[in-house]
C-alpha positions as CSV (number, residue, x, y, z in Angstrom):
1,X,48.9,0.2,12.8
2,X,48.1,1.2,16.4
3,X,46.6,4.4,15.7
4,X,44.2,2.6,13.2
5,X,43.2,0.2,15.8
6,X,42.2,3.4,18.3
7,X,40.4,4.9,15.4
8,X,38.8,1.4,15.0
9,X,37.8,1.2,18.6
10,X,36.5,4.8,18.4
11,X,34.1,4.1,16.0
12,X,32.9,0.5,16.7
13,X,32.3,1.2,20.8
14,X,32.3,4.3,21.7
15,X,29.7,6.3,18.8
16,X,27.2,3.4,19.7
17,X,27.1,4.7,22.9
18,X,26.4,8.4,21.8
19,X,23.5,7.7,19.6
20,X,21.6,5.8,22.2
21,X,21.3,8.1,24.3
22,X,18.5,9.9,22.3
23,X,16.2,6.7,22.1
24,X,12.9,7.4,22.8
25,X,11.6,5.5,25.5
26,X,7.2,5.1,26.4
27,X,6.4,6.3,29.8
28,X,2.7,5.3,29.2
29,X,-0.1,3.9,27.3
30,X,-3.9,4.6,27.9
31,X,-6.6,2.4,26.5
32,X,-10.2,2.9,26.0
33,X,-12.5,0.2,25.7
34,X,-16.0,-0.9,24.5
35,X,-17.7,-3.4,22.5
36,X,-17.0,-1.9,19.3
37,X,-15.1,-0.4,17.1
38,X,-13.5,2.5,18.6
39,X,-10.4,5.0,16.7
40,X,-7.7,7.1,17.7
41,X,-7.1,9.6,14.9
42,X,-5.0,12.3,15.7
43,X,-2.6,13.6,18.7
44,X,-1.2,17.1,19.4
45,X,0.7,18.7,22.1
46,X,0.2,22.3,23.9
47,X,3.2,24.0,25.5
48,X,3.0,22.0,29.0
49,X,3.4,18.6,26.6
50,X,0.1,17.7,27.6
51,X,-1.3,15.5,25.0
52,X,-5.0,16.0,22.8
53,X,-6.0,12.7,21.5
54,X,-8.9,12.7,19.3
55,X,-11.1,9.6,17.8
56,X,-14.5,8.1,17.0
57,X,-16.1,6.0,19.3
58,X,-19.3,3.3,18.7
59,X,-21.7,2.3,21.5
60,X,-20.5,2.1,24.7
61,X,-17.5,3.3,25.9
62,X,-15.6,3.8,29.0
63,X,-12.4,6.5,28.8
64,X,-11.0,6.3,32.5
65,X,-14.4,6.7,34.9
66,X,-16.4,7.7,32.0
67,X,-18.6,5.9,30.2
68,X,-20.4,6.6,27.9
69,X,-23.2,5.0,25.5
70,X,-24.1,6.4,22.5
71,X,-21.7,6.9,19.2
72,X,-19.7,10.0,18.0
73,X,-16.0,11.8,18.7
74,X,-14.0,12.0,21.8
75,X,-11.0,14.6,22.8
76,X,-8.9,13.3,25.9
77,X,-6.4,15.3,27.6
78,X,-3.6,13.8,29.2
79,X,-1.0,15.2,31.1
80,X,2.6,14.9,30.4
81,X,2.9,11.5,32.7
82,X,-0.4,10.1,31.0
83,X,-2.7,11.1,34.0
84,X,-6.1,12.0,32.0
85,X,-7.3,16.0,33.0
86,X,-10.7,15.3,30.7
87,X,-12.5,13.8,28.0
88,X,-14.9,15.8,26.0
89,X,-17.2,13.9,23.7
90,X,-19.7,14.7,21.1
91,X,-22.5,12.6,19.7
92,X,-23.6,12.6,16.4
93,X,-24.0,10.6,13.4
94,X,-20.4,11.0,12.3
95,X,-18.9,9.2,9.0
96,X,-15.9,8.2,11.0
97,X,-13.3,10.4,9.8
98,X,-11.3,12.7,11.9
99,X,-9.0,14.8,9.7
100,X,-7.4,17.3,11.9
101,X,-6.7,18.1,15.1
102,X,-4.7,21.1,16.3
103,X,-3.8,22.9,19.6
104,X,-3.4,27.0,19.6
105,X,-3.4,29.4,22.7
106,X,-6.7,30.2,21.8
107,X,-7.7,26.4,22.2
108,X,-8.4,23.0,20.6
109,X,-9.3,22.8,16.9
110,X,-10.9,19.8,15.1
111,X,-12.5,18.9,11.8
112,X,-14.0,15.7,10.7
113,X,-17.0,14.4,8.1
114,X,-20.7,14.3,9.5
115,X,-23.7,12.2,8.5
116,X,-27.0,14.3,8.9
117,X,-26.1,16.0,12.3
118,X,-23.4,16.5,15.1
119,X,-23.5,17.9,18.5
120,X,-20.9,20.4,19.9
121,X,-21.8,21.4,23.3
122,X,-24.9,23.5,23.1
123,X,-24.4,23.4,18.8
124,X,-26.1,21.1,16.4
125,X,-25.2,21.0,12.8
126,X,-27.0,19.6,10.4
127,X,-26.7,19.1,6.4
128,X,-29.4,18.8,4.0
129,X,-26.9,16.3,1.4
130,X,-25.8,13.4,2.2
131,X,-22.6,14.6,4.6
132,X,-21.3,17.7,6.3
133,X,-18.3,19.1,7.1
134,X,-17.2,20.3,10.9
């Protein structure tokens, strides 16, 4: 009966213990704010854990000491405590929808759904239907 009790003890105090030291715990949380709707729609990680957090955005915005106010999709980096390195945004009619975001070595890949045109960097697409594809 003793040795059952141990077993008991084992299993009811001590495994508890184990598996709690793997909880995930939040070091951070960013915000950005404006006066209208605004979406976080995808998050990736490069080597260093820095983070890629990609979204829409509507009228004006501020992401840490930027602000900005027209509409289209933003790309923040954060480093691996939260600290934000940049925030790259791109104006354009967009139909809200960020579908993929992805880091490689060879840099930071998107893709979302445009209405009539979109503006990346020194690039403006434009479609002649109804939406486009980036």
């Amino acid at each position: 009966m003793r040795t059952y009790s141990q077993v008991l003890f084992l299993l009811l105090f001590q495994f508890p213990i184990y598996f709690t030291a793997f909880a995930q715990c939040t070091g951070w949380a960013k915000t950005a704010s404006g006066e209208k709707e605004n979406s976080a729609w995808g998050i990736t990680l490069d080597e260093q854990k820095n983070s890629y957090v990609a979204g829409f955005y509507n009228g004006p915005t501020t992401f840490g000491n930027l602000t900005v106010n027209d509409s289209g999709l933003f790309v923040i980096k954060n480093d691996s405590l939260g600290n934000q390195l940049w925030v790259k945004t791109f104006p354009g009619s967009f139909y809200e929808i960020f579908s993929f975001i992805n880091y490689t070595a060879e840099g930071v890949y998107l893709a979302t759904t445009f209405d009539s045109s979109a503006t990346f960097g020194s690039t403006i697409l434009t479609t002649s239907g109804n939406y486009g594809i980036a």
